[in-house]
CHARMM internal coordinates of N, CA and C (Angstrom, degrees):
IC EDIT
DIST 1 N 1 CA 1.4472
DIST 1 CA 1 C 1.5153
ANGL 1 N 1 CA 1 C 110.29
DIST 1 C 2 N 1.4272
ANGL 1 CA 1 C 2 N 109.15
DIHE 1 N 1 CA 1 C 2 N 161.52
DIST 2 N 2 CA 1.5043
ANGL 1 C 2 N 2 CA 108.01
DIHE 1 CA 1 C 2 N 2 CA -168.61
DIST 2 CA 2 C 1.4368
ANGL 2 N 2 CA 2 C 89.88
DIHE 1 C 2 N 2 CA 2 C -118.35
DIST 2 C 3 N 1.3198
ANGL 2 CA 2 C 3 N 118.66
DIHE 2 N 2 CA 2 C 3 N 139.75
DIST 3 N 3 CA 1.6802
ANGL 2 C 3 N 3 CA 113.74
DIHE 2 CA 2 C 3 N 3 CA -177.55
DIST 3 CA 3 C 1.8873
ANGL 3 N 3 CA 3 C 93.92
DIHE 2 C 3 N 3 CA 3 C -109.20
DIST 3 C 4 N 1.2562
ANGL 3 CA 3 C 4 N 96.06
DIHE 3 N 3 CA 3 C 4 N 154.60
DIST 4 N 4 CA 1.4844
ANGL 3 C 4 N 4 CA 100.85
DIHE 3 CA 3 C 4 N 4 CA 179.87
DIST 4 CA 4 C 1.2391
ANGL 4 N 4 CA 4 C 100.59
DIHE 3 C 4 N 4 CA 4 C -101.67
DIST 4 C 5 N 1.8403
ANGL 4 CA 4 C 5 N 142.14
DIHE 4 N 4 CA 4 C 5 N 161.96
DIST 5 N 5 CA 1.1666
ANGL 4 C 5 N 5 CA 144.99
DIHE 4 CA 4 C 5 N 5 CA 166.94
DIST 5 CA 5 C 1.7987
ANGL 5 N 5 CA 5 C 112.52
DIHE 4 C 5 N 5 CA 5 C -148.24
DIST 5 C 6 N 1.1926
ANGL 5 CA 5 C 6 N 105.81
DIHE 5 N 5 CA 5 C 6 N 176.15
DIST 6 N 6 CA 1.3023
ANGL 5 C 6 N 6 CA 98.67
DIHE 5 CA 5 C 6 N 6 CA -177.74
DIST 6 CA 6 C 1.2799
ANGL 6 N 6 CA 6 C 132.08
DIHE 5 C 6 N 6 CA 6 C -103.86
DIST 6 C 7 N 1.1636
ANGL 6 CA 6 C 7 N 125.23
DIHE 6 N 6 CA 6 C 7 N 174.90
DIST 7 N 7 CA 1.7162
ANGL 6 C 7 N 7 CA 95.78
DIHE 6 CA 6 C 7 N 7 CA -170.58
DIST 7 CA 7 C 1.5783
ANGL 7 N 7 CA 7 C 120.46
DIHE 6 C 7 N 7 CA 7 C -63.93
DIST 7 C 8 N 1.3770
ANGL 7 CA 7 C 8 N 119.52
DIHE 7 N 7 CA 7 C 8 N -29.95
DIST 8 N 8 CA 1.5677
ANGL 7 C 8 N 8 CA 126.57
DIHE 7 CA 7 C 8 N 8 CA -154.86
DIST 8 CA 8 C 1.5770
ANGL 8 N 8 CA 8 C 72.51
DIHE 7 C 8 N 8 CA 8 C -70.50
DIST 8 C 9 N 1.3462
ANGL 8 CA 8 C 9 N 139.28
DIHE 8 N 8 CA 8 C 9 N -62.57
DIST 9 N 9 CA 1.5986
ANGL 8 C 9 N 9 CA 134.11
DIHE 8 CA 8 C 9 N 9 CA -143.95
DIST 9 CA 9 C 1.3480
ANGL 9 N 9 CA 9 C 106.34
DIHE 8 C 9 N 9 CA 9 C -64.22
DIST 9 C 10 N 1.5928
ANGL 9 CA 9 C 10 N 114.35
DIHE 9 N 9 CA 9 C 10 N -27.72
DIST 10 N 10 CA 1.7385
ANGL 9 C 10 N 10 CA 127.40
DIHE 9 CA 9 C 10 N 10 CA -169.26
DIST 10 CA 10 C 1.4311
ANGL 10 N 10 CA 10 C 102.18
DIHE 9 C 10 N 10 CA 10 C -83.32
DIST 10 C 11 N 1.8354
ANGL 10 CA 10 C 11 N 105.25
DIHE 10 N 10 CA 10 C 11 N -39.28
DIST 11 N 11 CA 1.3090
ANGL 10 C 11 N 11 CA 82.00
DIHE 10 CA 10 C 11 N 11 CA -168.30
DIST 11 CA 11 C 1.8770
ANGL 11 N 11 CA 11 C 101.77
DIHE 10 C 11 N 11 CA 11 C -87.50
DIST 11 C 12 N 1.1670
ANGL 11 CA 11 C 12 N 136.20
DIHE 11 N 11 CA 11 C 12 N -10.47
DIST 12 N 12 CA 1.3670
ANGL 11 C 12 N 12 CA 139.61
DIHE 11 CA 11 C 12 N 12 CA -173.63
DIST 12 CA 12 C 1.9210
ANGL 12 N 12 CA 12 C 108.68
DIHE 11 C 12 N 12 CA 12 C -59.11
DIST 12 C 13 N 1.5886
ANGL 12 CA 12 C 13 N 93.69
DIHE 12 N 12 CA 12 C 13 N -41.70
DIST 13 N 13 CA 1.6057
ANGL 12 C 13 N 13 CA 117.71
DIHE 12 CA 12 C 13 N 13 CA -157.38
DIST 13 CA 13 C 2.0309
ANGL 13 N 13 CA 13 C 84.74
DIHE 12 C 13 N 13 CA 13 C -75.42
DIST 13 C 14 N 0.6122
ANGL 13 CA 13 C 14 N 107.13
DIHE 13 N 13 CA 13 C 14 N -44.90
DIST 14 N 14 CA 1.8054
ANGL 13 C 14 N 14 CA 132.71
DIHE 13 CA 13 C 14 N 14 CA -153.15
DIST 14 CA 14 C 1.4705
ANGL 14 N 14 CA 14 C 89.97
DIHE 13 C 14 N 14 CA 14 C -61.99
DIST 14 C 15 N 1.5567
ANGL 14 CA 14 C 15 N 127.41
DIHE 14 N 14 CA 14 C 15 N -50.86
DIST 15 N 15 CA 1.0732
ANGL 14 C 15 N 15 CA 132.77
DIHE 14 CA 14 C 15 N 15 CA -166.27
DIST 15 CA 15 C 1.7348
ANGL 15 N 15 CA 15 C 106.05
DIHE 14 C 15 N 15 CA 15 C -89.55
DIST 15 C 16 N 0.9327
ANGL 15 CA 15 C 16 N 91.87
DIHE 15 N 15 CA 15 C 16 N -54.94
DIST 16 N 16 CA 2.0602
ANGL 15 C 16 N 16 CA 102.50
DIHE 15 CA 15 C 16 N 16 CA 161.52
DIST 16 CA 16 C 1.2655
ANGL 16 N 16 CA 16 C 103.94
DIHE 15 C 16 N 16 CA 16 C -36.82
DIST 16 C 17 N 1.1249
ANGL 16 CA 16 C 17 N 119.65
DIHE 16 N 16 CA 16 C 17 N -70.45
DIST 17 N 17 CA 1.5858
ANGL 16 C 17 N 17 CA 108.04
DIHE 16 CA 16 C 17 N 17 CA -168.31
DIST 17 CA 17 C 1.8408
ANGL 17 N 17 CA 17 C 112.44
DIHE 16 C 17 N 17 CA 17 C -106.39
DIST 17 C 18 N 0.7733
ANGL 17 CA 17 C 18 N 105.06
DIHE 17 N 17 CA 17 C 18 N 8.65
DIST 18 N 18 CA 2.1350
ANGL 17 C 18 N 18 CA 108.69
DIHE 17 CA 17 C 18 N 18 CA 145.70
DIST 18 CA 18 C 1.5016
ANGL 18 N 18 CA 18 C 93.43
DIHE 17 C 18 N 18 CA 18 C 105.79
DIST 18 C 19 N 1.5770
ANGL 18 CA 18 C 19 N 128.24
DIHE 18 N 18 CA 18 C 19 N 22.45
DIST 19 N 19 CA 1.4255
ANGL 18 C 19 N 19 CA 103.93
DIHE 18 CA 18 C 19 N 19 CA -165.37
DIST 19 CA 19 C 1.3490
ANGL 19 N 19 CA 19 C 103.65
DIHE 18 C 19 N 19 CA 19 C -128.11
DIST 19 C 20 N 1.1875
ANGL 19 CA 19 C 20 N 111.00
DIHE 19 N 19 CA 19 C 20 N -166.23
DIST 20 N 20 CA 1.4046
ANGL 19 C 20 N 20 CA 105.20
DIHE 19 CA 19 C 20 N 20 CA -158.09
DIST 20 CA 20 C 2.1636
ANGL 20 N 20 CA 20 C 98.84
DIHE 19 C 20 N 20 CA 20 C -164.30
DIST 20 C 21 N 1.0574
ANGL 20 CA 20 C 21 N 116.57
DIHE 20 N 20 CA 20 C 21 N 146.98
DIST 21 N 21 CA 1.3942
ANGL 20 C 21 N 21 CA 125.52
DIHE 20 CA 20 C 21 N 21 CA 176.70
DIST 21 CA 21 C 1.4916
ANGL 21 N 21 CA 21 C 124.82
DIHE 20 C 21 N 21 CA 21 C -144.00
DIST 21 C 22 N 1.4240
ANGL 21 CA 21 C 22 N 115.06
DIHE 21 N 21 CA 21 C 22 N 140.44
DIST 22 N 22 CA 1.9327
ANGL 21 C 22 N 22 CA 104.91
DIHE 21 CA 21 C 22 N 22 CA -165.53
DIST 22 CA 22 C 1.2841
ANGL 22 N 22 CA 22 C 74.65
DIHE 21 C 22 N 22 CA 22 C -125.90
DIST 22 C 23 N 1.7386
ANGL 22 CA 22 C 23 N 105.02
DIHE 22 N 22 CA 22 C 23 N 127.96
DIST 23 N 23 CA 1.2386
ANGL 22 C 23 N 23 CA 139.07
DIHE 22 CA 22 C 23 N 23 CA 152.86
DIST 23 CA 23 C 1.6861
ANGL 23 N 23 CA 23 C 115.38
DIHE 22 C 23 N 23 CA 23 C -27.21
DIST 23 C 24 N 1.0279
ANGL 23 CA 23 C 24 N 109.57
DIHE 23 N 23 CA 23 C 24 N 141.88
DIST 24 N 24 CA 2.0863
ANGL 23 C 24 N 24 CA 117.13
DIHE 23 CA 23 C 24 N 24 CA 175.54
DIST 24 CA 24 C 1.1695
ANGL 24 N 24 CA 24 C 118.00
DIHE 23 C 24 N 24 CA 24 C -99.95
DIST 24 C 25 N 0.7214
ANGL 24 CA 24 C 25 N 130.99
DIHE 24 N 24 CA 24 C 25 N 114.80
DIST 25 N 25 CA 1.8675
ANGL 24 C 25 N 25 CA 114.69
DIHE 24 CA 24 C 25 N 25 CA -178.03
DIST 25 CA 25 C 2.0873
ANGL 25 N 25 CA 25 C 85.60
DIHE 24 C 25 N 25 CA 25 C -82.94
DIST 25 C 26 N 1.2328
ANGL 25 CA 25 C 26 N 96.76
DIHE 25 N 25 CA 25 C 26 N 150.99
DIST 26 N 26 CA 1.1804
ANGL 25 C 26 N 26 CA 104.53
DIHE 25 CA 25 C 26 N 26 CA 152.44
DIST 26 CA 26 C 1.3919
ANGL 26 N 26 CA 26 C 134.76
DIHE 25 C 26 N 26 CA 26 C 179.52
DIST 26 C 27 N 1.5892
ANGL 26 CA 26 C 27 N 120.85
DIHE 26 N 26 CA 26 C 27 N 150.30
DIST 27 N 27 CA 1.2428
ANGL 26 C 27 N 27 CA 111.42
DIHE 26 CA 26 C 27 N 27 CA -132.55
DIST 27 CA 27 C 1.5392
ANGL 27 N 27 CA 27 C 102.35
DIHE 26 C 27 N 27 CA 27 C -110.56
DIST 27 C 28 N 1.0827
ANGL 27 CA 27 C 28 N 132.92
DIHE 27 N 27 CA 27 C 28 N -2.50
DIST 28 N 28 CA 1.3206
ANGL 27 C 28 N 28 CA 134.45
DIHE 27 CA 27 C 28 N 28 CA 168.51
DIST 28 CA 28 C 1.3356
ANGL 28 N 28 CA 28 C 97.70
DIHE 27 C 28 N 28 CA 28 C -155.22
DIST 28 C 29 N 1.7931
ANGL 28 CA 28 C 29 N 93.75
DIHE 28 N 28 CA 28 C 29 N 169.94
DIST 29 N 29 CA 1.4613
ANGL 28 C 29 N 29 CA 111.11
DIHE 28 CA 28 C 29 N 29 CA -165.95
DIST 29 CA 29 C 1.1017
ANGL 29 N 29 CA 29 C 110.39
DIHE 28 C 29 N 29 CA 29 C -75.56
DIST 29 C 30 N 1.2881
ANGL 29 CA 29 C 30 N 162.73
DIHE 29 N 29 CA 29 C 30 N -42.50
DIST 30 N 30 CA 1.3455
ANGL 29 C 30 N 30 CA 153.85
DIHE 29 CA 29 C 30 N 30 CA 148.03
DIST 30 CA 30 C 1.3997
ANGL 30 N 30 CA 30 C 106.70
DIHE 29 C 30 N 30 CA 30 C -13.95
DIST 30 C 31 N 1.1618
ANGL 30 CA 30 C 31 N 134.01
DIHE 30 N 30 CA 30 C 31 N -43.40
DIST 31 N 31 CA 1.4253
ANGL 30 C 31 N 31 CA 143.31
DIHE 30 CA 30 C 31 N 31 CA 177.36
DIST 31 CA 31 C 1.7051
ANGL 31 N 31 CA 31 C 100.91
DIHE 30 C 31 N 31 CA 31 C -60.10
DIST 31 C 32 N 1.5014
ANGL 31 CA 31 C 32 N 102.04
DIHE 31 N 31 CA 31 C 32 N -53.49
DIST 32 N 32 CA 1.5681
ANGL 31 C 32 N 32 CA 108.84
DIHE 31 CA 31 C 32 N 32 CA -156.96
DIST 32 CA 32 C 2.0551
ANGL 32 N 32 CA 32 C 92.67
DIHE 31 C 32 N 32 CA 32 C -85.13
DIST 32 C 33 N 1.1378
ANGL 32 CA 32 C 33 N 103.66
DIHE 32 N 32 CA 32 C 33 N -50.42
DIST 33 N 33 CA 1.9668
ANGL 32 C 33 N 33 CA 89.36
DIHE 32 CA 32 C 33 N 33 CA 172.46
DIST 33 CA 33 C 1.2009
ANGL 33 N 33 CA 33 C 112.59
DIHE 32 C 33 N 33 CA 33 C -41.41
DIST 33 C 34 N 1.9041
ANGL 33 CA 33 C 34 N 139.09
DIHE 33 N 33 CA 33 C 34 N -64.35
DIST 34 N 34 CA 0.9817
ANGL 33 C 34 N 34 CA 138.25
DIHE 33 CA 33 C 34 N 34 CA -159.16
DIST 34 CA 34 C 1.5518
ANGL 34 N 34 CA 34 C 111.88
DIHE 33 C 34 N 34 CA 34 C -75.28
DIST 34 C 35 N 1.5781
ANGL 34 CA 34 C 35 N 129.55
DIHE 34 N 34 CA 34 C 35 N -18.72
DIST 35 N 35 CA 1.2046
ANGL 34 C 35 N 35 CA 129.52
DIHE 34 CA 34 C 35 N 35 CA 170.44
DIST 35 CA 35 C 1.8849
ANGL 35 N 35 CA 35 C 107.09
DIHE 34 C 35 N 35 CA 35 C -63.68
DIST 35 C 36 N 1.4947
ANGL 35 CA 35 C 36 N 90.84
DIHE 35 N 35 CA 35 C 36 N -47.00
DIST 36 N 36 CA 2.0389
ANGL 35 C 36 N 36 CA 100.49
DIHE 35 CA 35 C 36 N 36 CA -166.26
DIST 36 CA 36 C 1.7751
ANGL 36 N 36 CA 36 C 85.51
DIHE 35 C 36 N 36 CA 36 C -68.87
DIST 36 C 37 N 1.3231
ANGL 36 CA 36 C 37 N 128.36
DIHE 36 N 36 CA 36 C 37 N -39.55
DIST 37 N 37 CA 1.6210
ANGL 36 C 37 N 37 CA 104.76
DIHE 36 CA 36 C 37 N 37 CA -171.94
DIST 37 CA 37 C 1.5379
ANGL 37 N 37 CA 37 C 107.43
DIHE 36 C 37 N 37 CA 37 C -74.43
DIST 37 C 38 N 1.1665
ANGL 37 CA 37 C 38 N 126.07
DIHE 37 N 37 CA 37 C 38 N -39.42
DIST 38 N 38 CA 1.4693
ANGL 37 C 38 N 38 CA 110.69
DIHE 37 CA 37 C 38 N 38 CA -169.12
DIST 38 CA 38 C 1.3552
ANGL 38 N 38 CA 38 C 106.02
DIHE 37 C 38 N 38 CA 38 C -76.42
DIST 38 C 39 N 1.4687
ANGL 38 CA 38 C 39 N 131.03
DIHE 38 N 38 CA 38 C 39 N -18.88
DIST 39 N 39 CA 1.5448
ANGL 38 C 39 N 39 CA 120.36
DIHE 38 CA 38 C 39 N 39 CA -156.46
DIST 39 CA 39 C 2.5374
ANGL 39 N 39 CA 39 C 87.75
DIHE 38 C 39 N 39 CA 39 C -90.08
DIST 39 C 40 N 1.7785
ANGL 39 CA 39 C 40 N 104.43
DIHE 39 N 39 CA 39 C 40 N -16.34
DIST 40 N 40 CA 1.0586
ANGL 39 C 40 N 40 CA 93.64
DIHE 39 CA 39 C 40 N 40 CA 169.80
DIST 40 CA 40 C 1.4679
ANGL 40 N 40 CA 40 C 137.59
DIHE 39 C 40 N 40 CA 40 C -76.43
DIST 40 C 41 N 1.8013
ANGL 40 CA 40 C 41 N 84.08
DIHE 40 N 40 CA 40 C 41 N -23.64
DIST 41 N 41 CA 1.4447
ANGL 40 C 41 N 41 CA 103.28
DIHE 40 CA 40 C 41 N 41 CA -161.25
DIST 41 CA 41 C 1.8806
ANGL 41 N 41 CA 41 C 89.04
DIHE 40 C 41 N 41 CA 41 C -85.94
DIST 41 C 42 N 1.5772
ANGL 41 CA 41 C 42 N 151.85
DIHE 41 N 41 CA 41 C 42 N -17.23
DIST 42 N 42 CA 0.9292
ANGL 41 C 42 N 42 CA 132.52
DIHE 41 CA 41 C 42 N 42 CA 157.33
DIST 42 CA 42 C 1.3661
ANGL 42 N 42 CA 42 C 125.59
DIHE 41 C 42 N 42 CA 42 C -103.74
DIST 42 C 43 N 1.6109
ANGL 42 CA 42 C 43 N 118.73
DIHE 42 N 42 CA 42 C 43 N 44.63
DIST 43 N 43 CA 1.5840
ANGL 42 C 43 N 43 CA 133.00
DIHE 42 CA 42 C 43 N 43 CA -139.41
DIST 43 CA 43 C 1.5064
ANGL 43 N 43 CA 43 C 99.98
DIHE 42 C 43 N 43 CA 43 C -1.07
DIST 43 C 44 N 1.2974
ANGL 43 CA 43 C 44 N 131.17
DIHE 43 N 43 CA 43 C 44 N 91.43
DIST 44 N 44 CA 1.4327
ANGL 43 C 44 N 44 CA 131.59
DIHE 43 CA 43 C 44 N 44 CA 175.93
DIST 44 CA 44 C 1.5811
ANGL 44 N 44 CA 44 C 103.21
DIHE 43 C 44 N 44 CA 44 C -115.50
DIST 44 C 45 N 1.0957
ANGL 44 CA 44 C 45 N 126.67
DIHE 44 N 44 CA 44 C 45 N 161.20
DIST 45 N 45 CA 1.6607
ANGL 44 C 45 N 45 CA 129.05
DIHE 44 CA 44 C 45 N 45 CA 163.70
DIST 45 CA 45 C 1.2228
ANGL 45 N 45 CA 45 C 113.90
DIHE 44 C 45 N 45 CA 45 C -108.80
DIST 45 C 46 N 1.3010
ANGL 45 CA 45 C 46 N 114.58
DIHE 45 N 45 CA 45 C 46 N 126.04
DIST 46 N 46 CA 1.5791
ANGL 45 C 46 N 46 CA 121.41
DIHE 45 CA 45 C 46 N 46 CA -171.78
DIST 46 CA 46 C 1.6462
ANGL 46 N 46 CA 46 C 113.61
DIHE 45 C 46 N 46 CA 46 C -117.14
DIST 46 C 47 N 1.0838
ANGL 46 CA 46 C 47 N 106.68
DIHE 46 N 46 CA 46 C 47 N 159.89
DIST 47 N 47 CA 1.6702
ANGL 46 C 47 N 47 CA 94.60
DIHE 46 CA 46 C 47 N 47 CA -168.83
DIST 47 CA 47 C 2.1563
ANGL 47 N 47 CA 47 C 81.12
DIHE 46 C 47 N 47 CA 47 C -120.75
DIST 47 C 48 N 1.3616
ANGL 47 CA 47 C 48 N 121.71
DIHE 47 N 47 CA 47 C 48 N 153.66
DIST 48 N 48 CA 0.9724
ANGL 47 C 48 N 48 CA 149.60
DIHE 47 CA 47 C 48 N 48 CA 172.52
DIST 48 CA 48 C 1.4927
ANGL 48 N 48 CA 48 C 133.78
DIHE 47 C 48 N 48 CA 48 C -101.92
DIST 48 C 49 N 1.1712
ANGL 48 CA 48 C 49 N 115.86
DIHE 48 N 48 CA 48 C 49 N 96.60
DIST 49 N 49 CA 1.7993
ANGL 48 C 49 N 49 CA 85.16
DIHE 48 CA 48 C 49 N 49 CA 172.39
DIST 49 CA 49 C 1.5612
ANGL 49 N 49 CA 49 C 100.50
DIHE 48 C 49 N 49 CA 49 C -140.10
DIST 49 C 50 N 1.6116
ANGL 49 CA 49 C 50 N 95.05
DIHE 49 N 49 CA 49 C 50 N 132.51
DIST 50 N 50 CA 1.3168
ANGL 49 C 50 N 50 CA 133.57
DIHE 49 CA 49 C 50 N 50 CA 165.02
DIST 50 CA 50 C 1.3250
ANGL 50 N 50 CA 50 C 124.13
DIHE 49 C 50 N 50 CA 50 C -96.29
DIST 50 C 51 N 1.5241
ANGL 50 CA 50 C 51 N 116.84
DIHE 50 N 50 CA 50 C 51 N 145.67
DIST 51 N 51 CA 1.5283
ANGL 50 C 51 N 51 CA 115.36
DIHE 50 CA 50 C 51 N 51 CA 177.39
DIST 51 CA 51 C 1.4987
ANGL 51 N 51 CA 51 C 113.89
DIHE 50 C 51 N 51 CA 51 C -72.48
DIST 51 C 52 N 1.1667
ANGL 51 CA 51 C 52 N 122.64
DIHE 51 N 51 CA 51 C 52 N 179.34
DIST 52 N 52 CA 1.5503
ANGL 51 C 52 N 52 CA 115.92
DIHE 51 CA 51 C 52 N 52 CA 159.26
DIST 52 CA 52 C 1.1315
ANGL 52 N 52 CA 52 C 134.53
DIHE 51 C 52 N 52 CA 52 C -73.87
DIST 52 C 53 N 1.5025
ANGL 52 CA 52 C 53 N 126.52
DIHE 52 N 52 CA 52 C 53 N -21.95
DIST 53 N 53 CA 1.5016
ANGL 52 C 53 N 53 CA 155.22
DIHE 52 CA 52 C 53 N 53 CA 156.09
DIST 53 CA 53 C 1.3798
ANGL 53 N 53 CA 53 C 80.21
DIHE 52 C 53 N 53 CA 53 C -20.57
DIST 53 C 54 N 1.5633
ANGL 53 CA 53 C 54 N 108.62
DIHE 53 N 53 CA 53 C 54 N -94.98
DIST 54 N 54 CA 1.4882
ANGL 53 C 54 N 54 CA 146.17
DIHE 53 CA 53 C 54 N 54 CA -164.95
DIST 54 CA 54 C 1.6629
ANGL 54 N 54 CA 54 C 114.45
DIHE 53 C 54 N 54 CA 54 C -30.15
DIST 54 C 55 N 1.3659
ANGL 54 CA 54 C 55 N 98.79
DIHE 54 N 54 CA 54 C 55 N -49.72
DIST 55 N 55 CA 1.5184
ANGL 54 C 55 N 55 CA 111.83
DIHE 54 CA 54 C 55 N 55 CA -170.82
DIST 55 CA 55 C 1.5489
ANGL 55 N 55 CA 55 C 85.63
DIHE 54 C 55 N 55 CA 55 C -59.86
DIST 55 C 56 N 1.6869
ANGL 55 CA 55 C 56 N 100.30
DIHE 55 N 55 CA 55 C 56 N -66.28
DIST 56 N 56 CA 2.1025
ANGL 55 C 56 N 56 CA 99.46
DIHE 55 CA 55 C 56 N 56 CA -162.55
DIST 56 CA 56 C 1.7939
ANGL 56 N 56 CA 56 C 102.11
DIHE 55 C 56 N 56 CA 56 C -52.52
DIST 56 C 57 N 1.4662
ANGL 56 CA 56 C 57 N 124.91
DIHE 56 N 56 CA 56 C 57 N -38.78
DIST 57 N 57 CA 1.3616
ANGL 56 C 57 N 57 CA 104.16
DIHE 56 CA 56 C 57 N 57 CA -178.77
DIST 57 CA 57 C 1.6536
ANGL 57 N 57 CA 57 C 110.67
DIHE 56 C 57 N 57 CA 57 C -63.72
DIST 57 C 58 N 0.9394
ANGL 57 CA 57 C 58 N 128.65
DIHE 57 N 57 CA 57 C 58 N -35.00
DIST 58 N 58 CA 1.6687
ANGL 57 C 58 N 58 CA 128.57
DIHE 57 CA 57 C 58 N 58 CA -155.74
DIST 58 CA 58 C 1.6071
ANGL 58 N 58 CA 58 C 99.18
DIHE 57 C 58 N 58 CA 58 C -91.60
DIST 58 C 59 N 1.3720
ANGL 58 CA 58 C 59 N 117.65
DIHE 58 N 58 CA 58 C 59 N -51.47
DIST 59 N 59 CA 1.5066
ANGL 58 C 59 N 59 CA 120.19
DIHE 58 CA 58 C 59 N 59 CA 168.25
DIST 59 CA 59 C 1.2863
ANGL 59 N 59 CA 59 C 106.41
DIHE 58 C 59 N 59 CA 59 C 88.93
DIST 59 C 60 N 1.3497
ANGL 59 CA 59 C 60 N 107.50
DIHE 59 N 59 CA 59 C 60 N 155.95
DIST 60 N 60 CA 1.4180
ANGL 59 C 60 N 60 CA 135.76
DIHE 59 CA 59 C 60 N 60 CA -153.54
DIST 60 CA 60 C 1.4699
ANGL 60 N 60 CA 60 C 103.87
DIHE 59 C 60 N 60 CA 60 C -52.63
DIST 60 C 61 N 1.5882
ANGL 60 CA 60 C 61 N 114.50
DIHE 60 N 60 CA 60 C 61 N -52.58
DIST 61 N 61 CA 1.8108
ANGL 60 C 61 N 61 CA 122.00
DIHE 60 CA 60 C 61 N 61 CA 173.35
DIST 61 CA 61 C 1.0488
ANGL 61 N 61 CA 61 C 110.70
DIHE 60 C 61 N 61 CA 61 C -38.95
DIST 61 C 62 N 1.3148
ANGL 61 CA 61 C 62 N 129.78
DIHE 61 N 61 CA 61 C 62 N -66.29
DIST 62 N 62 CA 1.5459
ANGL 61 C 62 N 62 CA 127.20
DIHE 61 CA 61 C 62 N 62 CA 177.47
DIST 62 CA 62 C 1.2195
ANGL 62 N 62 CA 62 C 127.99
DIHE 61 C 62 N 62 CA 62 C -62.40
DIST 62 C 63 N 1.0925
ANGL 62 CA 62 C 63 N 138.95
DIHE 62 N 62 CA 62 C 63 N -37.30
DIST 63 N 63 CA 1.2219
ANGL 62 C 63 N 63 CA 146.36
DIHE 62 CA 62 C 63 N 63 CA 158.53
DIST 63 CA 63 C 2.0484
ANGL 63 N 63 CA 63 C 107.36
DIHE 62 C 63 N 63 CA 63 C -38.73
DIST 63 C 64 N 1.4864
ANGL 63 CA 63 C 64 N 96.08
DIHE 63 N 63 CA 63 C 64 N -60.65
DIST 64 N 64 CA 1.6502
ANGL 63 C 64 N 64 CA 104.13
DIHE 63 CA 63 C 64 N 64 CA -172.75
DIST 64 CA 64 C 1.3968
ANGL 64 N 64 CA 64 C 105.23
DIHE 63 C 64 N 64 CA 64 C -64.31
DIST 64 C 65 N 1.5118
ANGL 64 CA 64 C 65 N 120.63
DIHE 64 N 64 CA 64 C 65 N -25.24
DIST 65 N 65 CA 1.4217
ANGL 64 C 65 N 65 CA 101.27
DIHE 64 CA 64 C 65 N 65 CA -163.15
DIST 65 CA 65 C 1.4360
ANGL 65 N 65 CA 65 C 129.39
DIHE 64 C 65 N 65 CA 65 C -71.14
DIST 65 C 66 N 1.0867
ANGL 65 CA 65 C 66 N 117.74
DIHE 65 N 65 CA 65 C 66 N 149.93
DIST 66 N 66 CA 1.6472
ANGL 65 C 66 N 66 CA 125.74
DIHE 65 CA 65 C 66 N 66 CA -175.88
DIST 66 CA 66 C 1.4999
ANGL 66 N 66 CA 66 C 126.95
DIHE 65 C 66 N 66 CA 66 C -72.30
DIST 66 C 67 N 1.3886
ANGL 66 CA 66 C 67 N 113.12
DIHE 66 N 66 CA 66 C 67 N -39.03
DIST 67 N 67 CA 1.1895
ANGL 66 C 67 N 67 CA 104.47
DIHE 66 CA 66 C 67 N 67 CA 168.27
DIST 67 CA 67 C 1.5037
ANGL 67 N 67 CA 67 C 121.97
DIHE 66 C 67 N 67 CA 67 C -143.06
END
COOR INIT
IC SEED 1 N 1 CA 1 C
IC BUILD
C-alpha cells in the first residue's frame, strides 16, 4: 500500500533523512498509474500535482486509493 502524507510530514522526513523529491505534473491517468507504480516499485515518495479539471474528472476514489 502507498500511504498518503502531507507536505509538512514529507517535507520534515525529507530533510531527516537527506532526501529530497520534485513534484510531476501530470495530465492523465496513464501518467498518474505509471508515476504510483514506479515510485512503489522503488518504495520512493512522490509528490503529484494535478489541476482541478483533472481531480473533478478522475474523482475523489481514485485519487484516495491505496494501492
Amino acid at each position: 500500500d502507498m500511504p498518503t502524507m502531507s507536505m509538512c510530514y514529507f517535507r520534515d522526513h525529507a530533510a531527516e533523512h537527506d532526501y529530497g523529491s520534485l513534484p510531476s505534473n501530470v495530465s492523465n491517468m496513464e501518467q498518474m498509474r505509471a508515476i504510483f507504480e514506479a515510485a512503489e516499485k522503488t518504495d520512493s515518495p512522490v509528490i503529484v500535482q494535478i489541476s482541478a479539471m483533472a481531480c473533478t474528472y478522475v474523482g475523489a476514489p481514485f485519487l484516495n486509493q491505496r494501492s
